[in-house]
N, CA, C and O atoms as a GROMACS GRO file, in nm:
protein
  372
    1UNK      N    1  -2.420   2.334   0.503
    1UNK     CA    2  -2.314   2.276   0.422
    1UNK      C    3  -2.271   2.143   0.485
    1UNK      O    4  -2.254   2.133   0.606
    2UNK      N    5  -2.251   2.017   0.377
    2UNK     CA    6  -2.245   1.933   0.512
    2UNK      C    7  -2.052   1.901   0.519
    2UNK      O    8  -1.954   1.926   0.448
    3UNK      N    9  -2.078   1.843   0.634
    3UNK     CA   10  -1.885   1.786   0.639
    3UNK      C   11  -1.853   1.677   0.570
    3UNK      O   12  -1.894   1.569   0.528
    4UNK      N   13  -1.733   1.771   0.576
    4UNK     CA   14  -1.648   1.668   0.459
    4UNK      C   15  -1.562   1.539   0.570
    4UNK      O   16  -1.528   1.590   0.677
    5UNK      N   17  -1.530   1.409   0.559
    5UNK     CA   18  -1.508   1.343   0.600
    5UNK      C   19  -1.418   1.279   0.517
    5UNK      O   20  -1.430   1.256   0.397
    6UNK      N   21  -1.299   1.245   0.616
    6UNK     CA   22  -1.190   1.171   0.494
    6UNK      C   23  -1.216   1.025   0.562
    6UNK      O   24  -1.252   0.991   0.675
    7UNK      N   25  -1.175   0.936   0.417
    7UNK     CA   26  -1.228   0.821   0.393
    7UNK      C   27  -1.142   0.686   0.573
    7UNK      O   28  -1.046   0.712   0.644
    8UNK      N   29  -1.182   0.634   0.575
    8UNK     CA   30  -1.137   0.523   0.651
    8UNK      C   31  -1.030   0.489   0.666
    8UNK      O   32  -1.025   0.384   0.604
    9UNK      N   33  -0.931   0.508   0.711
    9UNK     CA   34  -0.762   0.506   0.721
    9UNK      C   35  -0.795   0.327   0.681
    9UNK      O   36  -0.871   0.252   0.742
   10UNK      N   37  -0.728   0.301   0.587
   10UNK     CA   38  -0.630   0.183   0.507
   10UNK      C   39  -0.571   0.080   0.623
   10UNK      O   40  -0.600  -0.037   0.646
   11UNK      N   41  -0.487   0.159   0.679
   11UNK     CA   42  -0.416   0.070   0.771
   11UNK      C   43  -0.400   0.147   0.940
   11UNK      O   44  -0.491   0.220   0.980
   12UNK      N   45  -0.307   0.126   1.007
   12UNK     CA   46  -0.314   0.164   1.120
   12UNK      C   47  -0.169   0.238   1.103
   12UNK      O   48  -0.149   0.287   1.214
   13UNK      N   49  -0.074   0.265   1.033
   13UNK     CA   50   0.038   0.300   1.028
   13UNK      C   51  -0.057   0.459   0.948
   13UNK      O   52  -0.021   0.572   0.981
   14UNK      N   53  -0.134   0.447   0.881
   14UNK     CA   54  -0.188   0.526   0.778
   14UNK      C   55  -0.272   0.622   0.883
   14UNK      O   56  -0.249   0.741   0.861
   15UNK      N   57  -0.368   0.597   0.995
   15UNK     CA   58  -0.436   0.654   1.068
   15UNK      C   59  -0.351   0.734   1.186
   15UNK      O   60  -0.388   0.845   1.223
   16UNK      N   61  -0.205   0.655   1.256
   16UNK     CA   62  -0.119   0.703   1.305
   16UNK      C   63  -0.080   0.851   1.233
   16UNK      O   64  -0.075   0.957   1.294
   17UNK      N   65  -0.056   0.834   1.093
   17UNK     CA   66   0.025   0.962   1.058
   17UNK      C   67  -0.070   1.089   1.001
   17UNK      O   68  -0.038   1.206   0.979
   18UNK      N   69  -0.216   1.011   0.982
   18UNK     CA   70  -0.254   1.132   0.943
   18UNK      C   71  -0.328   1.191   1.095
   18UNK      O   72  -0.394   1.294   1.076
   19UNK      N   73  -0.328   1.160   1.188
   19UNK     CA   74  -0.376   1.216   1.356
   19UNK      C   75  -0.258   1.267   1.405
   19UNK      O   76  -0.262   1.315   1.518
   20UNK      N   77  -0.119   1.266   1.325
   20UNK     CA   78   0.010   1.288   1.418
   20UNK      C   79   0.007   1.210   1.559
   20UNK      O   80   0.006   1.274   1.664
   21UNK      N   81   0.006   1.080   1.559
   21UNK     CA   82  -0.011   0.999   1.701
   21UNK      C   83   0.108   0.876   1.691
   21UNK      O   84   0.096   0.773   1.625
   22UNK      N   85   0.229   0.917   1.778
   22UNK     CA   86   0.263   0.810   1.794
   22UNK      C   87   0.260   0.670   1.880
   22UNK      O   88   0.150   0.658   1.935
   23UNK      N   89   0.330   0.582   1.901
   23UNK     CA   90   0.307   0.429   1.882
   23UNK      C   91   0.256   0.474   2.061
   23UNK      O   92   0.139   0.465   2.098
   24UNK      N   93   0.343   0.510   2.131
   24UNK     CA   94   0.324   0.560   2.317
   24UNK      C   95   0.172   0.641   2.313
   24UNK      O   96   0.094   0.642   2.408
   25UNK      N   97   0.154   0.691   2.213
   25UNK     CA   98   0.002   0.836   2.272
   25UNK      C   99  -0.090   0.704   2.230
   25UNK      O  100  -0.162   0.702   2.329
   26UNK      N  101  -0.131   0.602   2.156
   26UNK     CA  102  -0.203   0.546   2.082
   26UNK      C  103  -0.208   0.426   2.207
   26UNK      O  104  -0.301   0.432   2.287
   27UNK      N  105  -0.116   0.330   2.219
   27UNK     CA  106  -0.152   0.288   2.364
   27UNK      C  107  -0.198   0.381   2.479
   27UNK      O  108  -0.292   0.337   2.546
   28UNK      N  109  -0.157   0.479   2.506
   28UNK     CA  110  -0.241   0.588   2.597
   28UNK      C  111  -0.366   0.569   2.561
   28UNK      O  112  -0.433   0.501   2.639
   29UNK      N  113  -0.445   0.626   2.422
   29UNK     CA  114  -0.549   0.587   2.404
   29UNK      C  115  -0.636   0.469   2.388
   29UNK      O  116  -0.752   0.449   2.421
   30UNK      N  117  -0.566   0.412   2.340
   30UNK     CA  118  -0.632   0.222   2.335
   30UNK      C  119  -0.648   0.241   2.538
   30UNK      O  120  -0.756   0.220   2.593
   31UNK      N  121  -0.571   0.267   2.588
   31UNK     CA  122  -0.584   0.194   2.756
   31UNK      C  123  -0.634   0.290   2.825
   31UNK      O  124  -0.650   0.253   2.941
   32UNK      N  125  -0.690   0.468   2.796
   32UNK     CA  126  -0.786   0.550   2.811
   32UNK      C  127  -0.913   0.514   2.778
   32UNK      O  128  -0.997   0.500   2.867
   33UNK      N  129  -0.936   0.498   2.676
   33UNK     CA  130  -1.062   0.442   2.609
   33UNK      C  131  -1.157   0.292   2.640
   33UNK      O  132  -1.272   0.276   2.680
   34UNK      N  133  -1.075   0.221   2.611
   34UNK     CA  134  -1.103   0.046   2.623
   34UNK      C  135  -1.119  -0.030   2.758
   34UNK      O  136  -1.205  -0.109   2.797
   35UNK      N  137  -0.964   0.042   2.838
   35UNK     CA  138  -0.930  -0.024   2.964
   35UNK      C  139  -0.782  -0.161   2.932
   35UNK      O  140  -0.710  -0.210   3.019
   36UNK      N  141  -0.779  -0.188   2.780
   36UNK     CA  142  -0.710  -0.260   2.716
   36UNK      C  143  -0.574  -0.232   2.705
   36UNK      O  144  -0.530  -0.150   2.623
   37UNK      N  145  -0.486  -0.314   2.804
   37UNK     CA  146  -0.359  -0.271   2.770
   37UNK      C  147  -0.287  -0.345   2.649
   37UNK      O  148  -0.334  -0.447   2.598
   38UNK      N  149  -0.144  -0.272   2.599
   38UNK     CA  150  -0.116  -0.327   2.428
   38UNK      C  151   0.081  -0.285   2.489
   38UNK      O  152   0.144  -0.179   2.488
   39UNK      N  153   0.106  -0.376   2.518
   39UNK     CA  154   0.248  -0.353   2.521
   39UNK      C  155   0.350  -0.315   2.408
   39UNK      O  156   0.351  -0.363   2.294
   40UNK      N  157   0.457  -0.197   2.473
   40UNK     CA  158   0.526  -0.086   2.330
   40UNK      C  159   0.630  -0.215   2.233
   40UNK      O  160   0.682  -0.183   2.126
   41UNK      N  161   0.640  -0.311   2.272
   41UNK     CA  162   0.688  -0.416   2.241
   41UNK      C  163   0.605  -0.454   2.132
   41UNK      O  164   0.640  -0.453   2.014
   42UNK      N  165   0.467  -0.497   2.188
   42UNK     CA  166   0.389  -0.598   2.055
   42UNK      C  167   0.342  -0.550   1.990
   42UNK      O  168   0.320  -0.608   1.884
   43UNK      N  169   0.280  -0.365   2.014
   43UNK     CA  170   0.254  -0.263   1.904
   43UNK      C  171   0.352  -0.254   1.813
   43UNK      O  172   0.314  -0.255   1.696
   44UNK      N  173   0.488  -0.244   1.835
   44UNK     CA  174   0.616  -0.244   1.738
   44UNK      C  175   0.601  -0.388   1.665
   44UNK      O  176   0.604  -0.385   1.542
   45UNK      N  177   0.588  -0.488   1.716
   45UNK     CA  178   0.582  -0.598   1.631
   45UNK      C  179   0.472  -0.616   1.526
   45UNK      O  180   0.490  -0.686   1.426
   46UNK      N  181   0.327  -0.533   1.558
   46UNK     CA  182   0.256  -0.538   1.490
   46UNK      C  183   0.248  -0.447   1.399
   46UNK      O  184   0.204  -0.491   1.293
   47UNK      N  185   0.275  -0.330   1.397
   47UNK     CA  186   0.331  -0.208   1.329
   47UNK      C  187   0.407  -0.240   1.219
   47UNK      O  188   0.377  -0.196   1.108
   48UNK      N  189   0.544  -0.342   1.246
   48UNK     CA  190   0.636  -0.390   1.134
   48UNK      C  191   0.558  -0.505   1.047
   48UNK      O  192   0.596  -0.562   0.944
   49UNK      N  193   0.447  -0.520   1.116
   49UNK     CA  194   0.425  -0.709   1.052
   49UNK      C  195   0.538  -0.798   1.085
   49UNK      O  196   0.598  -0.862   0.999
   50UNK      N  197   0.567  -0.801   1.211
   50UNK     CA  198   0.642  -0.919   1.234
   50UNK      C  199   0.561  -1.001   1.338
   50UNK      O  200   0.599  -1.114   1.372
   51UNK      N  201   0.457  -0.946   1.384
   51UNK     CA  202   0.369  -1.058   1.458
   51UNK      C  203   0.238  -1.049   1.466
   51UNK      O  204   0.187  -0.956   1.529
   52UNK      N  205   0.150  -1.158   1.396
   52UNK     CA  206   0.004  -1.123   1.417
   52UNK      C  207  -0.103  -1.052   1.559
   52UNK      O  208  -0.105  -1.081   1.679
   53UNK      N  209  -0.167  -0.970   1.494
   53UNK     CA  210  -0.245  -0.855   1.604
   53UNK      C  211  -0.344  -0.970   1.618
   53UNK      O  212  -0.388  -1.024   1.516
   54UNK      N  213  -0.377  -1.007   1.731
   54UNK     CA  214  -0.477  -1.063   1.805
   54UNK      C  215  -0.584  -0.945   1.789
   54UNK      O  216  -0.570  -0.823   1.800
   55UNK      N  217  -0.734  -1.052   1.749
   55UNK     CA  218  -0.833  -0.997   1.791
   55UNK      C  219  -0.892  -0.944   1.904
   55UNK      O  220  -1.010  -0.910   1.900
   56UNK      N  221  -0.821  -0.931   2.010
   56UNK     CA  222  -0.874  -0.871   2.103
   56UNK      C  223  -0.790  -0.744   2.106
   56UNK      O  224  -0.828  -0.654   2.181
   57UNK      N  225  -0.671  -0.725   2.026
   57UNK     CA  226  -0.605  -0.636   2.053
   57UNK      C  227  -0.654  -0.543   1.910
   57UNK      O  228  -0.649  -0.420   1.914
   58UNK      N  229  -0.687  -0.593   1.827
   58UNK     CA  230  -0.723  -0.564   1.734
   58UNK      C  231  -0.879  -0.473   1.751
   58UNK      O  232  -0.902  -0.360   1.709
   59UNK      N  233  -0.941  -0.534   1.800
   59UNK     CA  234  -1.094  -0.463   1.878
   59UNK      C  235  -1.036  -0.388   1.922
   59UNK      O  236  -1.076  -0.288   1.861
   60UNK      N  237  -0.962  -0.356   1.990
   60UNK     CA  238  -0.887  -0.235   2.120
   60UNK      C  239  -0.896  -0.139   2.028
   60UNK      O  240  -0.980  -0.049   2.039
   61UNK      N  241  -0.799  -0.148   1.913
   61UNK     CA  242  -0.716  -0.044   1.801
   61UNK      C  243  -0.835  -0.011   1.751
   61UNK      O  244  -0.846   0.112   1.756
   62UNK      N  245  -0.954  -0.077   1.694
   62UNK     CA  246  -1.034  -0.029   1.623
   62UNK      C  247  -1.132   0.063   1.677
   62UNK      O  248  -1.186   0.162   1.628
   63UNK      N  249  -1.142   0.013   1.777
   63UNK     CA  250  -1.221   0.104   1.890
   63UNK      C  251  -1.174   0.224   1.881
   63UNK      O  252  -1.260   0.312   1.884
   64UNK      N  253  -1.067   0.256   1.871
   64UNK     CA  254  -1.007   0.385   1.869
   64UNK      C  255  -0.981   0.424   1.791
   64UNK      O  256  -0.976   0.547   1.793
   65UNK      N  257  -0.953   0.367   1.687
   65UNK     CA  258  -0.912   0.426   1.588
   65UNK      C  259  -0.987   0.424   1.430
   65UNK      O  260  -0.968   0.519   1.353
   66UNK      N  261  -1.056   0.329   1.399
   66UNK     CA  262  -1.161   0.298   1.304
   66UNK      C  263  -1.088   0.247   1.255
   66UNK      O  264  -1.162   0.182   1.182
   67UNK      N  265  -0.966   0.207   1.223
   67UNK     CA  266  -0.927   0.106   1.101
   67UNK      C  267  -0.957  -0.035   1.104
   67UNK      O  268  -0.928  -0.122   1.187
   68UNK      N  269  -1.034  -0.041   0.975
   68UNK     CA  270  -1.105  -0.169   1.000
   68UNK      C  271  -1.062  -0.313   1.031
   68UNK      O  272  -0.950  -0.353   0.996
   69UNK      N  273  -1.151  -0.391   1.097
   69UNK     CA  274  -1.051  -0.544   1.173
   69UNK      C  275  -0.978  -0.619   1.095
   69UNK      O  276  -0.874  -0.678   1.124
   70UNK      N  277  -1.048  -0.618   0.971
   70UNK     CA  278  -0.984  -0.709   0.846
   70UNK      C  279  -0.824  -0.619   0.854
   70UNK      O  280  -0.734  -0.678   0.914
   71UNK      N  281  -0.797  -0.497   0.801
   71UNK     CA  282  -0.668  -0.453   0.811
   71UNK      C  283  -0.571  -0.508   0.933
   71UNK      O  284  -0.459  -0.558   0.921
   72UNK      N  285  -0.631  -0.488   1.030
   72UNK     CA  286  -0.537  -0.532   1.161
   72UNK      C  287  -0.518  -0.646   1.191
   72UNK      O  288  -0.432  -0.650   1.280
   73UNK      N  289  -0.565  -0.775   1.154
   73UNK     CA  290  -0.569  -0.858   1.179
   73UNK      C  291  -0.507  -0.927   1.065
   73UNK      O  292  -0.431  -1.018   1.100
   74UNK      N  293  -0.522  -0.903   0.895
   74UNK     CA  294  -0.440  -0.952   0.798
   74UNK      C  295  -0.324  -1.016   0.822
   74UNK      O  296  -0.236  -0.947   0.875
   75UNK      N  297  -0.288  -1.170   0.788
   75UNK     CA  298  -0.188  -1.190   0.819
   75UNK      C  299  -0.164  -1.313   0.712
   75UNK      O  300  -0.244  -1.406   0.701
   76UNK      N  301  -0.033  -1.303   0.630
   76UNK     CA  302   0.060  -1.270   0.630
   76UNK      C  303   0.046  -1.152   0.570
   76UNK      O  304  -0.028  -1.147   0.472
   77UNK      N  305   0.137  -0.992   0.635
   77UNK     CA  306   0.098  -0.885   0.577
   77UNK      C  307   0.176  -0.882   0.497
   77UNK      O  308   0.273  -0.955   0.516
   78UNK      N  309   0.173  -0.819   0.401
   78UNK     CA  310   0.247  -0.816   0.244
   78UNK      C  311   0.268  -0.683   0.234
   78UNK      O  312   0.160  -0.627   0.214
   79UNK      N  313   0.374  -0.593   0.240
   79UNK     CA  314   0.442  -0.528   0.247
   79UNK      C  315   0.424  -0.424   0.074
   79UNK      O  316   0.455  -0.472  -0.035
   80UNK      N  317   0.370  -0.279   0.092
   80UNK     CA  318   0.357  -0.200  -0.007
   80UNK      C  319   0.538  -0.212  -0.139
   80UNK      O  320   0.570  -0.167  -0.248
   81UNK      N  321   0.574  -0.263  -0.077
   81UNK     CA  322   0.718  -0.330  -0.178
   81UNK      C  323   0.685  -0.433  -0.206
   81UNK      O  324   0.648  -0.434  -0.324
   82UNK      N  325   0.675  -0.565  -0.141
   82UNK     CA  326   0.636  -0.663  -0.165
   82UNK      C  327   0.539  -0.698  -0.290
   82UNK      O  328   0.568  -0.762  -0.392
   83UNK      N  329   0.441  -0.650  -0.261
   83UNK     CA  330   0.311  -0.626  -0.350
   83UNK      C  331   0.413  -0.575  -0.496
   83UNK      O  332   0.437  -0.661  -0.580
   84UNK      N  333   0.467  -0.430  -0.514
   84UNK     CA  334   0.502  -0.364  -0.633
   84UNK      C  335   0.614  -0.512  -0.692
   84UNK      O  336   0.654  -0.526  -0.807
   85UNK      N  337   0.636  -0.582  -0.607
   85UNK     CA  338   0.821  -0.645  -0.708
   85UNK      C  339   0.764  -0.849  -0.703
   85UNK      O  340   0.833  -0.946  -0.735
   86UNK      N  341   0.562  -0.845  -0.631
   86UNK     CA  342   0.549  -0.918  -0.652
   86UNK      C  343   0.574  -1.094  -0.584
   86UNK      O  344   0.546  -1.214  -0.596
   87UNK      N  345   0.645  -0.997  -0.512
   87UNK     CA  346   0.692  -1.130  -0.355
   87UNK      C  347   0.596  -1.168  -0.286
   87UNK      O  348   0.521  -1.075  -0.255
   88UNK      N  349   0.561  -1.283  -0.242
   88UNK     CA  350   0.405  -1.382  -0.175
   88UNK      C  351   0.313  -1.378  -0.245
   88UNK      O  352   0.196  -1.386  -0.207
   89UNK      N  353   0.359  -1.364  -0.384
   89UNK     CA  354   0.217  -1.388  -0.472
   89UNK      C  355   0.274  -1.572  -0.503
   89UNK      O  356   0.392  -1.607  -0.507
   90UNK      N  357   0.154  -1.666  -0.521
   90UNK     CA  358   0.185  -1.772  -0.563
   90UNK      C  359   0.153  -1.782  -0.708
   90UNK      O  360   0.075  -1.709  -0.770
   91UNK      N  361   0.196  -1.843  -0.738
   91UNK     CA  362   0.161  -1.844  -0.923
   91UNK      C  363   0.188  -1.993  -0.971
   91UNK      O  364   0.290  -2.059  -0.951
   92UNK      N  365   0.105  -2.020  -1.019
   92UNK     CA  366   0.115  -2.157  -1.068
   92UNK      C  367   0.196  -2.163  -1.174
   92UNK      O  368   0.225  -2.083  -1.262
   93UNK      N  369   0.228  -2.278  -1.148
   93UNK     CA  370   0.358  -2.248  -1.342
   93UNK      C  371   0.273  -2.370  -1.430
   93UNK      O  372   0.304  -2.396  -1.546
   0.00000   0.00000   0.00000
């Protein structure tokens, strides 16, 4: 029978909740795994989208976590509200 596999976590907030891993166990693992340290500071900043994830930190996360680089690295992130009410879309008039 073969395994079932759920699809590619979306984002990194999305892979956090479905592993039950928070922001402290996930640097544990990024700096178990990699050797890559990710300060609880700039994970929170990157977590909110208030500061772009560097590619090297971004390799770290993916390494561990599979969410793909394009997700982590997206920037300006546009916010699942944002998107629904249409805010940072440009529109020509």
């Amino acid at each position: 029978m073969p395994k079932h596999t759920s699809p590619e976590p979306r984002s990194l907030q999305e892979w956090m909740e479905r592993n039950n891993v928070t922001s402290r166990r996930l640097l544990e693992l990024v700096k178990a795994e990699t050797g890559h340290v990710i300060s609880e500071s700039m994970l929170s900043f990157i977590l909110r989208g208030s500061r772009r994830c560097s590619r090297f930190n971004a390799f770290a996360i993916h390494m561990v976590t599979k969410v793909p680089m394009d997700a982590l690295t997206e920037w300006p992130r546009v916010s699942e509200v944002d998107k629904a009410s249409g805010k940072g879309q440009n529109h020509a008039a």
